[in-house]
C-alpha positions, 0 to 999 in steps of 0.5 A, spaced: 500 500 500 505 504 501 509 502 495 502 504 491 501 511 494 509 513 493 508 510 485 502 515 486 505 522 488 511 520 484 506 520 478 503 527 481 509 531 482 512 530 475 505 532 472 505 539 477 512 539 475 510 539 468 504 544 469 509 548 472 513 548 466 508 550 461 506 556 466 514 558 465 514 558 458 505 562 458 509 567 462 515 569 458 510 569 452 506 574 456 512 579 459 515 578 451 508 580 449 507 586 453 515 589 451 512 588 444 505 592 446 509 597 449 514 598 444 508 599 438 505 603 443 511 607 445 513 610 436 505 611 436 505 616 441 512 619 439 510 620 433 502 623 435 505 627 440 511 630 436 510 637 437 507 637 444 513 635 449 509 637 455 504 630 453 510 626 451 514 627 458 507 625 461 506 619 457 513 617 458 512 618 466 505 614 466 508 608 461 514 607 465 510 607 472 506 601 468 512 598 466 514 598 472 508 594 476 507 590 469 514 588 470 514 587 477 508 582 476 510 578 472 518 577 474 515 575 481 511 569 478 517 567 474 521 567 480 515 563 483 514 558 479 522 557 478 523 555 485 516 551 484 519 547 478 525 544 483 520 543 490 513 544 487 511 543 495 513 540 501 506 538 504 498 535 503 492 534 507 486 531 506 480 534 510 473 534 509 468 541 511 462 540 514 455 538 508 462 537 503 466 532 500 473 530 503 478 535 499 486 534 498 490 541 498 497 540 496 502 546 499 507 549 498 512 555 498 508 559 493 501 558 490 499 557 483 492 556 480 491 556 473 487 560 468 480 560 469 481 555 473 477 555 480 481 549 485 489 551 486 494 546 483 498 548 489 496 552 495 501 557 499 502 556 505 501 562 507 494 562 506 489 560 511 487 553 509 494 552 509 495 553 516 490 546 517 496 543 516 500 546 521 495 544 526 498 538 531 493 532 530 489 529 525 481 530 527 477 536 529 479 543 527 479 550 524 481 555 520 481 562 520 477 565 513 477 572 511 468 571 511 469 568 518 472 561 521 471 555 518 471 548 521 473 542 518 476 535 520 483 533 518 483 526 515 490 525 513 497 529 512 503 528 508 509 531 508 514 530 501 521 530 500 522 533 493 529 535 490 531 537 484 524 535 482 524 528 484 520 525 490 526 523 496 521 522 501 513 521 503 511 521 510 504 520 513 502 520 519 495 522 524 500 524 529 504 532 528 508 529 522 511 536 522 516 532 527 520 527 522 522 532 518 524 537 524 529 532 526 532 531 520 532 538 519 535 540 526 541 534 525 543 537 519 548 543 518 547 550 518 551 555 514 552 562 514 545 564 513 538 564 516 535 559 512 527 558 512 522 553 516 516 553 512 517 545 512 517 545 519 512 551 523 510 548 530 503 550 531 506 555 536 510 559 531 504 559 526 499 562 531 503 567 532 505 568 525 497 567 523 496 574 527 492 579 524 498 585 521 494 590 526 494 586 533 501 589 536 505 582 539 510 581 544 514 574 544 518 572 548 522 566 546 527 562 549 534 560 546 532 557 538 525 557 539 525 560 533 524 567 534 527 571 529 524 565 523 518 567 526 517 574 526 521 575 518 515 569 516 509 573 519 512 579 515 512 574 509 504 571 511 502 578 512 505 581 506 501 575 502 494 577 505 494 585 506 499 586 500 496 592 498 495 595 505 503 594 507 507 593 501 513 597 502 510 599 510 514 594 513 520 595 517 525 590 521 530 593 527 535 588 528 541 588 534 546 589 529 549 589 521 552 582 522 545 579 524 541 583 519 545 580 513 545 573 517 537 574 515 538 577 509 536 570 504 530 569 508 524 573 505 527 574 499 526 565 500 519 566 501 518 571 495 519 577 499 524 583 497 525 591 499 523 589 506 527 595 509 531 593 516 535 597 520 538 597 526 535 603 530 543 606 531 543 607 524 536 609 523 536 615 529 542 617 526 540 617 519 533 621 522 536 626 525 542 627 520 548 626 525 555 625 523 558 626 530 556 621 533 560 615 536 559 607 532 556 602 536 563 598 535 565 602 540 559 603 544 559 595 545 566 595 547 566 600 552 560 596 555 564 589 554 571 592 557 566 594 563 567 602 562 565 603 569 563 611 567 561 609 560 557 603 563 552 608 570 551 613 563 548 608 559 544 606 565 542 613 566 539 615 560 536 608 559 532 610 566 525 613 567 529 618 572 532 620 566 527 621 562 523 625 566 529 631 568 527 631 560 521 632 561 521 636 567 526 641 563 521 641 557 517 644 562 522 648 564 523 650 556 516 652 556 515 656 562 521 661 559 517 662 553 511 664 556 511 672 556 511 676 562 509 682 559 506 685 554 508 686 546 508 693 545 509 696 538 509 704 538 506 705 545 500 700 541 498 694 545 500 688 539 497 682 544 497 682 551 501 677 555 495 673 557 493 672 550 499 670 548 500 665 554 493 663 553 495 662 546 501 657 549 497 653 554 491 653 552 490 653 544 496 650 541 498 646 547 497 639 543 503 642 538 511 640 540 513 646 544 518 649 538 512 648 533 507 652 538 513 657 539 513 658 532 507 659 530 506 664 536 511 669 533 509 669 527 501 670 529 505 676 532 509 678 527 504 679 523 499 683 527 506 688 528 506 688 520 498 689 520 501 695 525 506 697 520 503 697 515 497 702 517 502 706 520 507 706 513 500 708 509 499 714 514 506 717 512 504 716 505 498 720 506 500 726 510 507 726 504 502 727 499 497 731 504 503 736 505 505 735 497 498 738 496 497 743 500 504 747 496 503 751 491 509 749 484 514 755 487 513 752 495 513 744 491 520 747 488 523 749 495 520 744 500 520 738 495 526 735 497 525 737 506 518 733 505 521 727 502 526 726 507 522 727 513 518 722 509 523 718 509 526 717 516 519 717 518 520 710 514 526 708 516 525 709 524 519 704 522 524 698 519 528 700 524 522 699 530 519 693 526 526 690 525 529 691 533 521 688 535 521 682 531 528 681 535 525 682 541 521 676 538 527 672 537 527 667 542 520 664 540 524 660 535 527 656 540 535 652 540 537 648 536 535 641 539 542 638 538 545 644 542 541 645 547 542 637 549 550 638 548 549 642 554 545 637 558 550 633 555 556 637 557 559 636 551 561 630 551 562 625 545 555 623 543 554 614 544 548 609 542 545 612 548 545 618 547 540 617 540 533 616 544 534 622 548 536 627 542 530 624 538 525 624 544 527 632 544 526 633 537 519 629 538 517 633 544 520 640 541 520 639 534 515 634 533 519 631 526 516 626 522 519 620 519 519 621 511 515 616 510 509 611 512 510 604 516 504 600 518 508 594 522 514 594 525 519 588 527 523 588 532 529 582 533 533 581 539 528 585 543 530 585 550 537 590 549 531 596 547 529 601 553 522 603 554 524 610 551 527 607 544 521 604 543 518 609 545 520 614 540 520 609 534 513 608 535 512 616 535 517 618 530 514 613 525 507 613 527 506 605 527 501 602 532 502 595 530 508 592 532 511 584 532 516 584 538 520 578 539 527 577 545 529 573 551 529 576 557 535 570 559 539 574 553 539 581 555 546 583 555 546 590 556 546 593 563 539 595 564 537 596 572 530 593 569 530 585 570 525 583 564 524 590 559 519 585 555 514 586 560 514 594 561 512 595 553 505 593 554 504 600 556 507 604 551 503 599 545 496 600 546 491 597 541 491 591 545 498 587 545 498 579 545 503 577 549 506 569 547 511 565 552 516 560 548 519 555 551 521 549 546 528 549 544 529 547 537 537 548 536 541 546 540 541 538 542 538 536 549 546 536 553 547 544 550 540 547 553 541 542 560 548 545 560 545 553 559 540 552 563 544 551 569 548 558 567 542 563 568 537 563 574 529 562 572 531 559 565 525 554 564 527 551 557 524 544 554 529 542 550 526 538 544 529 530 545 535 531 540 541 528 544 549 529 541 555 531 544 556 531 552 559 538 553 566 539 554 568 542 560 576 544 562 576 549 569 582 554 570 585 554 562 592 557 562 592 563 556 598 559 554 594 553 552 588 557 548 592 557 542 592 549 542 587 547 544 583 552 539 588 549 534 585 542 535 578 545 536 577 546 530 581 541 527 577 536 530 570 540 528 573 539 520 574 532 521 565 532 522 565 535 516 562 541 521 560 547 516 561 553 521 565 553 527 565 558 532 570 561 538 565 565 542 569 571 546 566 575 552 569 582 549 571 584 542 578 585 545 579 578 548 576 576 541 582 580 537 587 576 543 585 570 541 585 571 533 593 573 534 595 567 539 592 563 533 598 560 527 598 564 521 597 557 518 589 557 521 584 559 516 579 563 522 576 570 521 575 574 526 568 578 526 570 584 531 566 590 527 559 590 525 563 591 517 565 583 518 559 578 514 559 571 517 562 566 513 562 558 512 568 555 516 572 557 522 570 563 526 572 568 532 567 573 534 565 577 541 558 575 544 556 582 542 555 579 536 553 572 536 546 574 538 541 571 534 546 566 530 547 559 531 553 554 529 555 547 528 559 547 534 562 552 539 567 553 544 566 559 548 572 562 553 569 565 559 572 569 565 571 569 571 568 576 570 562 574 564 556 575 567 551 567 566 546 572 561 553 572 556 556 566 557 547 563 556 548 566 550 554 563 548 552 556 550 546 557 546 549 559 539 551 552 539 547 547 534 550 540 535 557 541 540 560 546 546 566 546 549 567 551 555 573 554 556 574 557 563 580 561 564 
């Protein structure tokens, strides 16, 4: 029966491949006929419109617009239906909705549904029905439609090992099928990018990837439970169903340029591009166009290098008391611009000082201090030129008034005097005008960067110092960001304060968000234990909090062995075992370089495709690199400017966050807090060894 039912989805995945290909040569046609259609059409209007250039720049602007959309189309189905003609799919169900037939849907990577045809060949998985398939039994179960939710009972699920277009494998199973292919997956090696899990979604990953884009999500998830595969494909699940509400309005923060380019493959893997992610150092510093600003290597480096002073500053401006000396000096700001006397222009009261406060504190209160200012001296700088244009119209009447009363033989003699009093007259109202308007002058408000240099007391600015500076410029300027962003992901989470979170969310003007850190992955000294808790209040359109305990990455001994590094570390380590972890006590520095030798020559010898020394800091990482014979190939990653790459490599903790390797060797001293040496042992997939110096 077996042998029949394989002889038969062998059968079926050559007739989809052949679809497939038929689909590939229909598109190439159809692209190739557009570029025809267009090009006929392009000599027709040049040749119409050959004497009216202004119609010919529009046509050339609207024709390169729909090319554009045209093009993006089709080149998106092409791509599609390339990777589909190699893996067509990867899963099937057989379900049955109530008062119909049993149905069976195939599931893959992308969809595809033929012309005038109603039943899909192949179903995405990101489409609702598909997430039957995710589900964790045979039997029972739902699926959230875009006209409601539909029940059905799940009669039978298959998973396909296709390559290069062959059937390798067929799974069938009433239990969570999902969980053979997982294991292969997990015993396989990983490479130098993050790889895709759309073969493998648990069901708690699905639910939360399955959310509606405007339901805000924190997701706190141990060490390889697959946070930040979650959260880059919910941005592909969201950017499928409400593509035209979010193309180009989605943003990813990540901790660092090494983790952003270890994700980089993913979205485009699932037929997403121009998703932009950033982290939020370079994103401030490009908002606010600050060049003097210090990198974020070097603020890691003073945090690892335990920078005592650098270290309490961090702290401080990280601090809701910090947060409150700006508001209160806001407050401050505000109550030096609200007037204490009247404005006064030629001994005329312009507007009373209880106008103008009023005006502050109750008619525009809702704007930015600076912007409130702002607009209130332009308020009263045109009242003093409504003032002085009467007064300059009266000048100009009592001229000709006094011109008028002379007769030709006076005009000739007192012309000249009358014009000259008239003159002065004018001048003494500029000058009056001028020194009134300057009297105006400090409702401009300072310069924000200025003013927060000398809360700042010169100092250099650092990491820290670019919430602050951006809060300021919100509060008194009430910048804006260029552009329109309707969910943000967040990665690596647990390093960012309420107040970095607070001014993305005002600056962008983005209520929906996907947050996803572990708290035991913290690294950054901040005086609040879990910051994962304290973002409820700052997103407020009702926030999902989801708590991931299963561990996917590591083997049963690793995450047995960091869990005992941390306190209040709950992980289910999924049963995977491997290696038992390698531990040497009171290594001496001039045994390291050996010892690392061996490392990885043992580590090549199982045919491991990544190999990683994990280091505390950036200078004991640099150390490290220089013990080692120039004969070893290792690259050492000690700046953000350094991409991971397959083989032997050296790298601080600071940068190992969200990567994982074959094998691990982290080198710890006695100083190392747990939450860095948990991160450490948690970048390992398959084998750890501990170093302690």
């Amino acid at each position: 029966m077996k042998l029949v039912e394989f002889e038969l989805e062998e059968k079926h995945v050559e007739e989809v491949i052949q679809t497939i290909k038929n689909e590939i040569l229909k598109y190439v046609d159809k692209r190739k006929q557009f570029a025809d259609y267009l090009l006929e059409y392009r000599k027709k209007a040049i040749e119409e419109y050959k004497d009216d250039e202004d119609k010919i720049i529009e046509y050339f602007d609207h024709e390169r617009f729909i090319k554009e959309e045209a093009y993006k189309s089709f080149d998106r189905k092409l791509i599609e239906l390339t990777k589909l003609k190699v893996n067509p799919y990867f899963g099937s169900i057989e379900f049955k909705e109530d008062k119909y037939a049993p149905e069976k849907i195939y599931i893959g990577r992308f969809g595809l549904t033929l012309e005038d045809e109603y039943e899909p060949v192949v179903v995405d998985w990101r489409a609702p029905i598909a997430s039957l398939f995710y589900k964790g039994k045979t039997g029972r179960s739902s699926f959230e439609a875009p006209h409601g939710k539909i029940e059905a009972d799940i009669l039978k699920r298959n998973q396909y090992v296709i390559k290069g277009g062959d059937l390798k494998g067929l799974f069938t199973s009433e239990r969570d099928v999902k969980d053979e292919i997982l294991q292969e997956i997990l015993c396989s090696n990983t490479s130098e990018k993050l790889k895709d899990i759309i073969m493998s979604i648990q069901e708690e990953q699905d639910e939360i990837i399955r959310l509606p884009y405007n339901n805000s999500s924190i997701v706190d998830g141990v060490a390889g439970s697959g946070k930040t595969t979650i959260a880059l494909h919910r941005i592909a699940y969201i950017l499928y169903n409400f593509r035209k509400q979010l193309e180009d309005k989605v943003l990813i923060f990540g901790p660092n340029m090494i983790f952003m380019d270890y994700i980089s493959n993913v979205l485009p893997e699932l037929g997403e591009t121009g998703v932009p992610q950033d982290t939020f150092h370079e994103f401030v510093r490009k908002a606010l166009n600050l060049e003097k600003v210090n990198s974020y290597d070097l603020f890691l480096n003073r945090i690892f290098n335990n920078d005592e002073e650098f270290i309490n500053d961090y702290k401080k401006k990280n601090s809701e008391e910090f947060k409150c000396e700006l508001d209160n000096m806001m407050k401050q700001l505000e109550n030096n611009l609200l007037a204490t006397e009247d404005i006064i222009f030629r001994d005329k009261i312009v507007v009373s000082k209880e106008e103008i406060n009023e005006m502050f504190i109750e008619y525009y209160k809702s704007m930015p201090l600076y912007r409130r200012s702002r607009k209130i001296r332009r308020i009263l700088f045109n009242k003093i030129t409504s003032i002085r244009n009467e007064i300059f119209y009266e000048i100009e009447r009592e001229y000709k008034k006094e011109l008028d009363k002379l007769s030709d033989s006076e005009r000739n003699i007192q012309e000249n005097n009358i014009a000259l009093n008239r003159r002065m007259k004018i001048e003494k109202l500029i000058r009056d005008v001028m020194k009134a308007k300057d009297e105006l002058a400090y409702l401009k408000g300072e310069n924000v960067l200025k003013y927060y240099n000398q809360i700042n007391n010169d100092k250099d600015l650092n990491h820290q110092d670019l919430a602050p500076i951006l809060y300021l410029e919100l509060k008194l300027n009430g910048i804006k960001y260029h552009g329109e962003i309707k969910h943000i992901v967040i990665d690596e989470a647990q390093d960012w304060s309420n107040l970095q979170l607070e001014v993305i969310k005002e600056y962008t003007k983005c209520n929906n968000f996907t947050i996803v850190g572990d708290c035991n992955q913290s690294m950054l000294p901040m005086d609040k234990e879990n910051v994962l808790n304290n973002f409820e209040k700052i997103l407020d359109n009702g926030i999902l909090k989801f708590k991931l305990n299963k561990s996917y990455r590591s083997t049963k001994e690793i995450m047995e062995y960091a869990n005992g590094l941390v306190a209040n570390s709950d992980i289910v380590p999924l049963v995977r075992s491997g290696e038992k972890v390698q531990i040497e006590e009171q290594v001496k520095v001039e045994n390291l370089a050996h010892k690392i030798e061996e490392f990885f020559e043992k580590c090549k010898k199982r045919g491991y495709e990544t190999t990683a020394v994990i280091c505390n800091s950036i200078s004991l990482s640099k150390e490290v690199k220089n013990m080692l014979s120039k004969d070893i190939e290792v690259k050492l990653i000690d700046s953000e400017e350094v991409y991971l790459t397959k083989g032997n490599i050296i790298i601080p903790v600071c940068y190992g966050k969200g990567l994982e390797f074959d094998a691990v060797m982290m080198i710890t001293e006695e100083s190392d807090t747990p939450k860095a040496q948990y991160v450490m042992a948690t970048r390992a997939l398959h084998e750890l060894t501990h170093l302690k110096l």
